[in-house]
N, C-alpha and C positions, 0 to 999 in steps of 0.2 A: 934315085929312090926318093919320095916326095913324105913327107910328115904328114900324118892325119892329126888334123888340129885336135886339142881335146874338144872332148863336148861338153857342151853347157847345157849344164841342167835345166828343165823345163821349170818356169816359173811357178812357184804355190799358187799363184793369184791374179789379177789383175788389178788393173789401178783404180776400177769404178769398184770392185769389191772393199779393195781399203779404205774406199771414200767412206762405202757403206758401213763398216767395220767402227770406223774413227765414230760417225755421228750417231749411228746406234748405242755403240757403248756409252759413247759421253748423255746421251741422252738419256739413259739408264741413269750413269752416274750420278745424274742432278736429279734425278726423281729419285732417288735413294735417300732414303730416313737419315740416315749415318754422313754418307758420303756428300750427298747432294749440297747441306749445307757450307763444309766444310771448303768444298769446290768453287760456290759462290762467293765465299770471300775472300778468294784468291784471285781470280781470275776475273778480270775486268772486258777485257773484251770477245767475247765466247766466237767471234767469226774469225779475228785471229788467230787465236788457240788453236780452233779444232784444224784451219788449213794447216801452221805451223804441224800439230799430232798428225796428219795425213803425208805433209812430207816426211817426216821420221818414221810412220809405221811403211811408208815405201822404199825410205833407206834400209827401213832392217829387214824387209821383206823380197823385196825387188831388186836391189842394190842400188837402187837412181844417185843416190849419194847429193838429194836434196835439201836434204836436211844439215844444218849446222848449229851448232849452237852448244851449248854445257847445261842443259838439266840437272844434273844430280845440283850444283849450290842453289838453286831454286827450290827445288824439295827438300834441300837438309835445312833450309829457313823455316821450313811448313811447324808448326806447334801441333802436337797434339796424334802425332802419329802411331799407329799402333798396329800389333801385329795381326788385330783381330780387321782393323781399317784394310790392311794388305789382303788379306784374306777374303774381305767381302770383294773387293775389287779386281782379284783374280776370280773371282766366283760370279761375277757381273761380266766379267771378260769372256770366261769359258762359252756361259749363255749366251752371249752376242757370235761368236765364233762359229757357236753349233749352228746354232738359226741359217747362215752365211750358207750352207749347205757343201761349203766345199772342206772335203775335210783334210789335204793337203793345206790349204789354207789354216783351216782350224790345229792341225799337230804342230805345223812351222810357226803360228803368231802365239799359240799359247807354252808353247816353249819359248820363246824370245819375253814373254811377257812373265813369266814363271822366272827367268833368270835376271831380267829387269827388277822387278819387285823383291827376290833376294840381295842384288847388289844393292839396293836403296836400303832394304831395313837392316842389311849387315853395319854400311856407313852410317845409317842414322844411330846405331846402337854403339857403334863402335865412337862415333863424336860426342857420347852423351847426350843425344840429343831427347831419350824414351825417360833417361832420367827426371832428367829434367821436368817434362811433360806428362811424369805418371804413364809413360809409354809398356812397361813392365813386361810382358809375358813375350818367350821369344818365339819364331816364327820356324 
């Protein structure tokens, strides 16, 4: 009697869509009143960054497991963060997602990016870090 292997779910995406996904939004991001700034002055080289965000949005998407690295202490350094900042930027995300036309893609990243964005402003609030920074209203 022979085992039928499980099955593997069908991919949300593919990997020229996350490319798309990553530089869309970021490209969003920096033309953003709010955010755009804020991004500029972190982020020194924008063709590293975004390959870097294109392998982690295909680790979390795709499972390639390209991505390594510890984000959250890089974002709990950021000053100035806020629950209204998290919000425009899940709200820039959603927009880039829909455009993408796939909407397996769009329910799978903007859940992942929905639970991203909680775990960073939970630790950021929870390190004091909203204190600090007049970060105040929660999310």
């Amino acid at each position: 009697m022979s085992a039928t292997p499980p099955s593997v779910p069908e991919p949300c995406c593919s990997e020229e869509e996350i490319v798309a996904l990553v530089h869309r939004f970021y490209a969003r991001v920096r033309r953003d009143p709010d955010l755009g700034p804020m991004f500029e002055r972190h982020v020194d080289d924008w063709d590293a960054h975004l390959a870097q965000l294109v392998d982690f949005w295909s680790t979390m998407l795709l499972g390639t497991r390209r991505f390594s690295g510890a984000p959250m202490p890089r974002h709990m350094a950021l000053p100035g963060l806020t629950a209204a900042r998290f919000e425009r930027w899940l709200a820039l995300f959603g927009e880039t997602t829909a455009e993408l036309g796939n909407p397996a893609l769009k329910a799978e990243a903007d859940a992942r990016a929905a639970q991203i964005a909680d775990r960073f402003w939970q630790r950021y609030r929870i390190e004091g870090h909203d204190a600090l920074h007049g970060g105040g209203a929660t999310r």
